[in-house]
N, C-alpha and C positions, 0 to 999 in steps of 0.2 A: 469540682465544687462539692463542697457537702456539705448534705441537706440535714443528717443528723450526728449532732453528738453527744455520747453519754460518757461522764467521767466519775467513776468510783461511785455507782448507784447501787443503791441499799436502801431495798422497803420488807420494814418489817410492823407486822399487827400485834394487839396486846387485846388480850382475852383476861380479865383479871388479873392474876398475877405472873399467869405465862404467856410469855411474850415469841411467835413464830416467825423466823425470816424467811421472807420468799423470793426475795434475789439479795448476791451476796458482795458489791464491790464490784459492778456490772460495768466495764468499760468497752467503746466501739465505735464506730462511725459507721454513716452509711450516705455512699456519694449520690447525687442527683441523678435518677433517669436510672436507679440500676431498680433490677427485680430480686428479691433478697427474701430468704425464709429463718426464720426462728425454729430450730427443730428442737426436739428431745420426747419424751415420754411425759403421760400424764403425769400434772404435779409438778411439773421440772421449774413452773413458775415462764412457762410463753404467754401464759393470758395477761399474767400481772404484767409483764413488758408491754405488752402492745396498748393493754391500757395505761399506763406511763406516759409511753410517748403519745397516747390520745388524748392527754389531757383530761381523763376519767378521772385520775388520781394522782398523787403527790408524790415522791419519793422519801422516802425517811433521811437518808442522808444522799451529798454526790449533785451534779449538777446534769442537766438535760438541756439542751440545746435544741429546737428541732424549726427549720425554717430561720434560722438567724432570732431566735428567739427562746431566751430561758425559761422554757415551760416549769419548768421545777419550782417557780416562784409566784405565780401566775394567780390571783384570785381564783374564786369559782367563777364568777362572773367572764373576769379575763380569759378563763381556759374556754367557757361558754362561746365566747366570742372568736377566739384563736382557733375552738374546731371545728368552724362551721365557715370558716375563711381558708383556712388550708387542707382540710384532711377530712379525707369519704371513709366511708365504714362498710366491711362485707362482712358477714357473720354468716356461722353454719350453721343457722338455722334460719338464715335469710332473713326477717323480721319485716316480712310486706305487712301494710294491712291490710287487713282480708278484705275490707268493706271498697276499699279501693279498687280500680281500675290500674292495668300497667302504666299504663299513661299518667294516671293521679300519681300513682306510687314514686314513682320515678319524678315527680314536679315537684313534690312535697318538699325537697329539701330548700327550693328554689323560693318558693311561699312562706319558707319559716325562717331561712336567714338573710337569704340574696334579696328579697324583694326587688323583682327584677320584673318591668314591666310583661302585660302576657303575651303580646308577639315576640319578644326575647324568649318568653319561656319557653311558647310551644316552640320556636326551630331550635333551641338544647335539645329539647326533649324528643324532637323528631332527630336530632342529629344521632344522639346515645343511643336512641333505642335500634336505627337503623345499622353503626356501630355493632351492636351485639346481637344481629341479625333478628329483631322481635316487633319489629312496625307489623307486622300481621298479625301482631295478638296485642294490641293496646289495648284493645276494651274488652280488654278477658278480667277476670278477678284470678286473684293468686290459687286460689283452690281448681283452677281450672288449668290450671299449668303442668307441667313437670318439674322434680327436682332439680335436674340441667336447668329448665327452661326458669324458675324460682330466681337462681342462681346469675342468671344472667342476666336479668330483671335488676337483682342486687347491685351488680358490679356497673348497670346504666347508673343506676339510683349512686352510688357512690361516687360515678365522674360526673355527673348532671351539673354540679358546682364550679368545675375546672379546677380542683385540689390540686396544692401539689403534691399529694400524698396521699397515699390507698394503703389501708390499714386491714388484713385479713386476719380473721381469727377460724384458723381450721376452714378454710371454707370448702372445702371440697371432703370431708368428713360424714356427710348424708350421703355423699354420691356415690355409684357406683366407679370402678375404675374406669372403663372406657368415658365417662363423663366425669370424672374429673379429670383427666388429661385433657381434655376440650376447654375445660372449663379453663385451667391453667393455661395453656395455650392461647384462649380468648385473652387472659388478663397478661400474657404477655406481647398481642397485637394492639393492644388498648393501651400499652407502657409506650409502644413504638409509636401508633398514631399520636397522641394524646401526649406524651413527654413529661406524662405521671410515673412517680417512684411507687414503685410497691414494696411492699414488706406483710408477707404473709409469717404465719405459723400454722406448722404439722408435726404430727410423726409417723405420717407415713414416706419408709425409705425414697416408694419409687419418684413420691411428687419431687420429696424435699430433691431429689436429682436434675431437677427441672429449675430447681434455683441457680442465678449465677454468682450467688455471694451468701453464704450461711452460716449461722449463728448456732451453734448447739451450751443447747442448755441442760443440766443436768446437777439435781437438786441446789437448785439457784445460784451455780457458779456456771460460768462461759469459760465454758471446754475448749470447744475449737472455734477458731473464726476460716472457712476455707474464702478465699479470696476469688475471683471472677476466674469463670472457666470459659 
């Protein structure tokens, strides 16, 4: 089954009179339950994909499909609503708030879209957080953490909703290597518990080898598609 499809996508900005394309005619799928990476070099245009199919932004021309749903068409409102029903967010710079608690952090999404009674919320949130091995630092603040430990934080914070869709932008980009291959690793036990799609972006070689389906980008044309290994 698949969860996403992009056909003949092309988002280009206009600065005054010149106008810069940052993908070019971008066509792909991506099946349910697979773990899949967006590679290339800085610039290559992986941010502007991932915010595409997040519903962050619109594409200029070309259709998007993502969940059995034309996001390419989507109100702000309706996009509003579509990503906080389907699709978690991990970013490299993890984006906790500081003032928060693990615990808080990781509810907040539950508070702001699901409003989901609070004994529903706290066993999510007891489920996620035991999940990514961090029920013994709930009532830590983010500053008290590690970059791994930040990271992992992120990745509860992004299933806490039940997505079908995990959306990473670099995330393993602050970390050292021996923790991002954990890190990666975690979000591909989290794909297998949990029956959430991922779709990260890197470039770095050794993650992007950790993908089972990859997407390389390169000044906003899709080079190669390699297919599940």
């Amino acid at each position: 089954m698949i969860l996403i499809t992009a056909e003949q996508i092309t988002k280009s900005y206009r600065l005054g009179d010149i106008e810069s394309v940052a993908l070019k005619d971008i066509s792909f799928s991506v099946e349910v339950g697979a773990f899949a990476a967006i590679v290339g070099p800085s610039g290559s245009g992986k941010s502007t994909l991932l915010n595409l199919i997040g519903c962050l932004d619109h594409p200029t021309a070309g259709k998007l499909v993502v969940c059995n749903t034309d996001v390419s068409s989507l109100s702000r409102t309706g996009s509003a609503k579509f990503r906080g029903e389907n699709i978690g967010f991990i970013f490299q710079d993890f984006n906790l708030i500081p003032v928060l608690t693990v615990f808080e952090n990781i509810e907040y999404p539950l508070l702001m879209v699901r409003k989901w009674p609070v004994e529903k919320r706290r066993e999510r949130v007891i489920q996620v957080l035991a999940s990514v091995g961090m029920t013994d630092h709930a009532d830590k603040k983010p500053d008290q953490l590690s970059g791994g430990q930040k990271q992992r934080v992120a990745i509860a914070r992004a299933l806490v909703g039940e997505p079908k869709l995990v959306l990473a932008d670099e995330p393993t980009a602050n970390l050292d290597h021996d923790t991002a291959y954990r890190i990666i690793n975690l979000m591909k036990r989290m794909r297998d518990n949990f029956g959430t799609t991922f779709l990260f972006s890197t470039h770095d070689p050794k993650i992007m080898q950790e993908a089972e389906q990859t997407f390389m980008l390169e000044d906003g044309h899709l080079s190669v598609n390699r297919g599940d290994v």
